[in-house]
N, C-alpha and C positions, 0 to 999 in steps of 0.2 A: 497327378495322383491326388487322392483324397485322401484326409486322415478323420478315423473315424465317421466315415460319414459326411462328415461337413465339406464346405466348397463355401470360402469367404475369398468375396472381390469387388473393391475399391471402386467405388463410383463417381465420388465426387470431394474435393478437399475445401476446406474454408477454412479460415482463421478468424476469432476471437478473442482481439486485444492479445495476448501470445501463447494464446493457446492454436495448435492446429487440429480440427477437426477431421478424421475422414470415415466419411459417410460408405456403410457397406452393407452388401447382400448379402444374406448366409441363406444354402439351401442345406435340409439334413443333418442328421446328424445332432450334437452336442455344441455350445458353446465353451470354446474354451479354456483352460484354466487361467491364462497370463497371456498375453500380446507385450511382447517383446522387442526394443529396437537392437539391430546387428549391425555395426557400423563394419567398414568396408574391408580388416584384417580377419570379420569374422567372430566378433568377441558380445556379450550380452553387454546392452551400454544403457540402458533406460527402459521402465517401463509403461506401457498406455493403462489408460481407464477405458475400462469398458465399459459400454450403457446401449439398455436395448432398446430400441424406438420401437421397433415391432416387432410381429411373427416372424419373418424374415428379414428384419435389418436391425443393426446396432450401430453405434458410432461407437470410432477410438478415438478418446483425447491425448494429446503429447504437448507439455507443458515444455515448450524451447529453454524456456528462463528457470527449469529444475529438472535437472535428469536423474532426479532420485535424491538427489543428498547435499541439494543447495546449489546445483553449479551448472553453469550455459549447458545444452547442450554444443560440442564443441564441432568448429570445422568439420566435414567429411562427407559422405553418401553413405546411406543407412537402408537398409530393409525391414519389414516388419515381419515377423514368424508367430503363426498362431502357437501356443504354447501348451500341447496334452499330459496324460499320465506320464509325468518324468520318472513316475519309478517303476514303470513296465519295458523288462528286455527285451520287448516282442517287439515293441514299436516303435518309431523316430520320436522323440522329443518335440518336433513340430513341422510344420511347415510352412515357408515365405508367401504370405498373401500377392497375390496376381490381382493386377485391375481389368476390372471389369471391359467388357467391349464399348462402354457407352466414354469411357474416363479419357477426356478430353487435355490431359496434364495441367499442372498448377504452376506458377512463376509471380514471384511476389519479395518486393525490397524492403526492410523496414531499417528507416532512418535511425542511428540514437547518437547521444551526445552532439558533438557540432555534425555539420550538414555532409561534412566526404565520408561520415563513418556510417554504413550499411551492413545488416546480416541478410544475405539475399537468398533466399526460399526459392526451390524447384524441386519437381517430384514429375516424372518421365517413366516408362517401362524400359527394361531392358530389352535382350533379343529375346527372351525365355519367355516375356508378359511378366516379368516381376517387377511391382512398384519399388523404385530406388529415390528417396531425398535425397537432395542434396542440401549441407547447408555453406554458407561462403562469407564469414565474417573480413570485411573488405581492411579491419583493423586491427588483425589480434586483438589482445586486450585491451590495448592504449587508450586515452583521452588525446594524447598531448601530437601535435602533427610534425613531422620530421622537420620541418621549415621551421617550428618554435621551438627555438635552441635554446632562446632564453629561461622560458616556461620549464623545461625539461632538467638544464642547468641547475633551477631552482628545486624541481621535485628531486635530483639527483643528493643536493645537500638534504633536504628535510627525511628522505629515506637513511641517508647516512647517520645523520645525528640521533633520527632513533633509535636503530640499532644497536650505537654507541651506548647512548642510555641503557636498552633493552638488558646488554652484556650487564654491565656494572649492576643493574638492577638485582639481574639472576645471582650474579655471583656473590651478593652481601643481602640475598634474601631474608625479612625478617617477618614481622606479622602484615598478612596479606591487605591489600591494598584496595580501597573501594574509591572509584572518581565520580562524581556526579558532574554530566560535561554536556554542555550545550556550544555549537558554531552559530545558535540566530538569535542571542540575546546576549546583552552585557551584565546577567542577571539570573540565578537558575527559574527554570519555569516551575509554575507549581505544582508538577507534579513531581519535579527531579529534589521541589523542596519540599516538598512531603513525603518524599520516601526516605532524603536526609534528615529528616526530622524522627520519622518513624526506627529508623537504624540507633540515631544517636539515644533513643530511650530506652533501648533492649541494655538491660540487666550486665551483656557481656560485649557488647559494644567497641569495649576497650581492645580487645582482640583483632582490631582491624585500626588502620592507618586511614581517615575518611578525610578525600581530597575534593578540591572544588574546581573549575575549571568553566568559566565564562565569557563568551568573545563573542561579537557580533561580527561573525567572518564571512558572512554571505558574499559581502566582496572585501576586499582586503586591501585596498591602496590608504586606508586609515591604522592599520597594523604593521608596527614595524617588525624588523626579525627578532628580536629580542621576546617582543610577543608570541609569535608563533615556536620559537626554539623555546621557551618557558612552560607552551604548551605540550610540545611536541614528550618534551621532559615529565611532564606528569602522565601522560599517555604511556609510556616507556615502563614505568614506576608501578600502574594500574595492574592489577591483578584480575579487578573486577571493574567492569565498567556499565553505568547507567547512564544512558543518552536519549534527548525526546529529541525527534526530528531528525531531517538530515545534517551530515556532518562533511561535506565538501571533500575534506582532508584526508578522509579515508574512505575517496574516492580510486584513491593516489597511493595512499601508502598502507600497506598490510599489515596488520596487527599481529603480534606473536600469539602463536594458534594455540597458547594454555592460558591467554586472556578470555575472561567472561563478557561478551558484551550483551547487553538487556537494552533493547530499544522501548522507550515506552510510548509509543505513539502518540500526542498530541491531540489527535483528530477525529476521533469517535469515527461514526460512521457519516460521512457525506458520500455527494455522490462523483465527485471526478475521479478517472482515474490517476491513482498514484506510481512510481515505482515502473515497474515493469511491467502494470498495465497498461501503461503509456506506448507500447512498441507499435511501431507505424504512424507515429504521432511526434512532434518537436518536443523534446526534451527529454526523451525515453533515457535509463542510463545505459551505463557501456558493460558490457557481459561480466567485469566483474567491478564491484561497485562497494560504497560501504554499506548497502542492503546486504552482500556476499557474508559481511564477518559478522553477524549477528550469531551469537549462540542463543539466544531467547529472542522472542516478541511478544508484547504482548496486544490482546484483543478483547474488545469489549464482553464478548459474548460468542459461546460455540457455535450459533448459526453463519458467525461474520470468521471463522475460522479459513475455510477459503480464499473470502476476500482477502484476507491480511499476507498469508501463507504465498495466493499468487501477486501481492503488491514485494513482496519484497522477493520474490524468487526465494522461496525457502522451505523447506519439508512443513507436511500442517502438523505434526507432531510436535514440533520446536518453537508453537504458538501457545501460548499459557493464555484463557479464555479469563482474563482473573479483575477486568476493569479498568479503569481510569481512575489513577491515584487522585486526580482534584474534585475526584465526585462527592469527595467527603464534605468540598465547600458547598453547597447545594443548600442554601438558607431554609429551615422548615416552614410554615407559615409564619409564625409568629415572628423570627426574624426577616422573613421576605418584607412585612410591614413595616418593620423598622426601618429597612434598607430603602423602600421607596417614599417612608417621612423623610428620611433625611433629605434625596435625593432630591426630592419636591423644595425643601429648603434651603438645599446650594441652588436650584433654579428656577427662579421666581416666571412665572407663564404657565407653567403644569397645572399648576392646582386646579381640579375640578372640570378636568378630563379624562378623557379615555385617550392613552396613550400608545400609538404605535410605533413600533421600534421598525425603523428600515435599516438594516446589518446585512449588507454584502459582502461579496467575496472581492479579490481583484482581479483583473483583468491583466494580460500581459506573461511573459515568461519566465519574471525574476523579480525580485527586490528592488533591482536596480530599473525594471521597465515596470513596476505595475503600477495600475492606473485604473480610475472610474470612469465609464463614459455618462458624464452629467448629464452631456444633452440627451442621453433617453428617459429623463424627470423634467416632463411639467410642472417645475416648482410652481408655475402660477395656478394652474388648475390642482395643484394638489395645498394649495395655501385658498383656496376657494371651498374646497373641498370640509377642510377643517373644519372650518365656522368658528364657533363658540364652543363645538360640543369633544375635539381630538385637536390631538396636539401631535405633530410627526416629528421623532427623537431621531438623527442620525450617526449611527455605529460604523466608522469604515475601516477597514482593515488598516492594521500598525503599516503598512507597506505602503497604504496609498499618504502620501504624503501636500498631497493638493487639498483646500481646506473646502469645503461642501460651500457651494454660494447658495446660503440661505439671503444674502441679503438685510434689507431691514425687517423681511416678512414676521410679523409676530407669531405664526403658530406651527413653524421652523426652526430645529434647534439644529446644531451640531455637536453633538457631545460624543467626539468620538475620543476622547482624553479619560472616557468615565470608565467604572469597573463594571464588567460586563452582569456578574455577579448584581448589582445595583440595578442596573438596566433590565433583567430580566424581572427581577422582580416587579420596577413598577410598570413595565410596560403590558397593553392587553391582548394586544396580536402584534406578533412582530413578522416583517415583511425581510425578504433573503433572494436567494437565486441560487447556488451552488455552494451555500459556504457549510459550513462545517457545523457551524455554531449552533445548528439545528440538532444536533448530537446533546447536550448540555440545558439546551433552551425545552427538549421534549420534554424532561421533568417536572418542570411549569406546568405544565398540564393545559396551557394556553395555546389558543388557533395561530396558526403560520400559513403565510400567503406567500408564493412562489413569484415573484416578477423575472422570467425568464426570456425576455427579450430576444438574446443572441443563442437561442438553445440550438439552431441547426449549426452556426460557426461552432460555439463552445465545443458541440459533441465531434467535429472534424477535428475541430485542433486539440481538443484535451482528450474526451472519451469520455465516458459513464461507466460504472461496476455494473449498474442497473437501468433498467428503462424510464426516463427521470421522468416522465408523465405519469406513468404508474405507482412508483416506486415516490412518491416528492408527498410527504405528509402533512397535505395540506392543498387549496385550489391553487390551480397554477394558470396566471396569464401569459401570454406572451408578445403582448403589446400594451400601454399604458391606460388607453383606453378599457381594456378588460381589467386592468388591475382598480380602477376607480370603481368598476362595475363589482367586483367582488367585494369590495370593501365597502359599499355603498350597500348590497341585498344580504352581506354577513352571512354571504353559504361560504364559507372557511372549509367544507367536506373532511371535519374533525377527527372520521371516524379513521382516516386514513393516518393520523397521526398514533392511533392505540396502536394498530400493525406496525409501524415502526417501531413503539418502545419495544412490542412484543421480541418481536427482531436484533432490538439492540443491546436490549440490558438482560441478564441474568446474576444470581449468585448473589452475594450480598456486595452493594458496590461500597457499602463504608468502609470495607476492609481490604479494599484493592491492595494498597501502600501492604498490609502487614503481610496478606498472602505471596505477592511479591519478593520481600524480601528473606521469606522464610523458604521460600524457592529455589531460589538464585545463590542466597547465601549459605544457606544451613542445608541447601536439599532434600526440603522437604517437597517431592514433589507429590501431584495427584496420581493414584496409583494407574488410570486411565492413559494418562499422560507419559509414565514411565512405560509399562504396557507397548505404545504406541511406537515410542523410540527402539523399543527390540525389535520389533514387530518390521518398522523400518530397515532398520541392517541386516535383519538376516534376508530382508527382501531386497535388497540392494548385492550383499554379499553374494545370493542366489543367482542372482542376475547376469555379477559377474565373473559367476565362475561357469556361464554357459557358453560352449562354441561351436558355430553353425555345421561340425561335421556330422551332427545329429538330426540336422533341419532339413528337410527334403525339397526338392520343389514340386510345386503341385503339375496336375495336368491342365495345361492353361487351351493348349491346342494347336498351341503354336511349336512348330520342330524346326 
């Protein structure tokens, strides 16, 4: 059967970081109103984007890691149904797309958390010709493997003590509770201290209980329980919660669902994948994650709205486009100079060069493995290179913990102890590869040079949002050789760095911190924004109040 005319069938599926593609033919007819996923009771459970490649073909996208309103899609086999005028009783409501005669099926495992936990991806016809997914998470929800008793033992207590809290909390409720809470510093970051800054100078301030919560728990055999249960207690307490980065902890343990939590992301725009872009790649997280309990995100800018939305698995509705709180540190000229007199004067060799900043990323899985691979630096040809006229400043990531063998070379520094803020200033091109800091450093208005070396391993084991060749604002080598060459003929190809700001900044960023918190706390939101979240549930609510005894099947050909 055909409705309305049309006849859509499934040619080909692919995947995109976690997203699945499937590529289809439409003959006739009208596209559409909703494509719809029916899992196997028969129930409306998610819905596709639609996008039309051509005259005859569109693609549907299905976001695994958001089936609408922040959550895996879960275990089961699924069909997809085109979805027509649902308010005419003439006609079915829709019908289960058929794959094509050419569709060859799909079968695909994607690794996350440790190595035995897979969500394994198939898509097969039935006897009728109807495309049916399958999906098969190999670990329920869990991190922890049934053999680590001990590990388990332990998440069993830290679940318990919070709830404990949690109780006590609810029941001598008083003025609501703001945390400002970091797991990767002994120290809040500055954006978590600029928006505690920004809070504590509001007029009514006093209205809220504002808590601090700092640990450097990335690994934790330096943390006794004492630490963690003092933690675990102001988590419990939190009414509202403001976090940059990830937070290990509540990977593990669920937050009571009338807590606020505001992730403020750290990271501008770089280019590896984060989050649940990472699926099919080592270190992906586990279906549900503390990306899951975010009630805000936020994002530098509406273009980077998707980016952010599929990094954390989370409706793009429930991403506030509103900046980076530490953008406000951003020195204007006048104190950029200041910043790099001084700099020049804690480090006697600078004077009276042109200085480039080499600031990477690191290399490795974790805090606990990262690492720089030195040997891909010709220190000697790039201490040749210098002369008299450049001086090469090195920035390494807080993580990498092995110290730059400059040696006694004199026009080699290591100044990875400095404030980067200082460094950007005095430096004239700074040299990178994947790292972040390219987010922060574009407001310099200064050339950046790519050394990407290991760009075909990187993109296997980590992933890209973007095409880093394209997409990398600034000339990109990929051997040391080409990088002396770009630095030596000064084609920096600068113009690519204006389409990045274009891309990443909007709005006014001096006031990231205030519009934030007027958000979050006071709800004030953007009327766009509010808008968007109805917009969402009743599209969601829609969805699932559909069941497939309306959905027909089509005429495939097959009896």
């Amino acid at each position: 059967m055909q409705l309305n005319g049309s006849q859509i069938r499934i040619r080909k599926i692919r995947r995109e970081r976690v997203k699945l593609i499937f590529s289809c033919g439409m003959t006739g007819g009208v596209t559409p109103d909703l494509f719809v996923l029916f899992d196997e009771k028969g129930r409306g459970t998610a819905a596709l984007k639609a996008k039309k490649t051509g005259r005859d073909t569109l693609e549907l996208v299905l976001n695994i890691a958001d089936a609408g309103d922040g959550v895996m899609l879960p275990s089961g086999s699924f069909r997809i149904a085109a979805v027509f005028g649902r308010n005419s009783k003439k006609t079915p409501d829709g019908v289960f797309i058929a794959a094509g005669v050419d569709f060859r099926g799909y079968r695909e495992s994607l690794a996350y958390g440790r190595k035995e936990f897979t969500i394994n991806l198939s898509a097969e016809t039935d006897d009728k010709g109807i495309l049916v997914l399958t999906v098969e998470d190999t670990a329920g929800t869990g991190l922890i493997s049934p053999a680590d008793k001990k590990a388990a033992a332990k998440e069993a207590v830290f679940r318990n003590w919070y709830r404990m809290c949690r109780l006590k909390h609810d029941s001598q409720r008083g003025k609501p509770a703001v945390l400002f809470f970091t797991e990767q510093s002994d120290v809040l970051t500055d954006n978590l201290k600029i928006l505690k800054a920004e809070l504590e100078k509001r007029e009514d301030a006093d209205r809220f209980n504002i808590m601090t919560s700092a640990r450097m728990a990335v690994t934790d055999q330096h943390l006794g329980m004492k630490s963690w249960l003092d933690m675990l207690v102001k988590l419990a307490e939190a009414d509202y919660i403001f976090m940059d980065d990830h937070a290990p902890v509540l990977d593990r343990l669920k937050i009571s669902g009338d807590t606020v939590i505001t992730q403020v992301w750290h990271g501008g725009l770089g280019f590896k994948s984060t989050g649940y872009s990472r699926y099919g790649r080592p270190g992906a997280p586990p279906p549900f994650s503390c990306h899951r309990q975010y009630t805000w995100g936020i994002a530098p800018s509406r273009p980077l709205l998707p980016v952010f939305a599929e990094m954390w698995g989370i409706p793009e509705c429930r991403i506030l486009p509103f900046g980076m709180p530490r953008l406000c540190l951003i020195p204007d000229a006048e104190k950029q100079a200041e910043r790099k007199a001084a700099l020049l004067k804690r480090c006697p060799g600078l004077e009276r060069r042109k200085i480039l900043l080499f600031a990477p990323t690191y290399r490795g899985g974790s805090q606990k493995t990262a690492y720089y691979p030195y040997d891909r630096i010709d220190f000697d040809a790039l201490e040749h290179f210098c002369g008299e006229a450049y001086a090469v400043v090195f920035k390494m990531h807080p993580w990498i913990t092995e110290a730059v063998p400059v040696g006694n070379r004199k026009n080699l520094f290591d100044l990875s102890m400095e404030d980067n803020m200082d460094l950007f200033s005095a430096a004239d091109v700074m040299i990178t590869d994947y790292s972040s800091t390219i987010y922060e450093y574009s407001l310099f208005g200064k050339p950046m040079v790519f050394y990407a070396f290991d760009i075909e391993e990187y993109e296997k084991d980590r992933g890209f949002h973007l095409d880093y060749r394209k997409s990398a604002p600034g000339a990109v080598a990929e051997d040391f050789d080409g990088l002396l060459e770009i630095l030596t003929s000064g084609c920096f190809e600068e113009e690519k760095a204006d389409r990045y700001r274009r891309i990443s900044f909007d709005g006014d960023m001096k006031n990231s911190a205030e519009r934030i918190i007027d958000a979050v706390l006071f709800g004030d939101l953007p009327e766009e924004t509010a808008e968007n979240i109805k917009r969402n549930e009743r599209m969601m609510k829609g969805i699932r109040a559909l069941r497939d005894d309306r959905i027909v099947m089509p005429d495939t050909g097959i009896s």
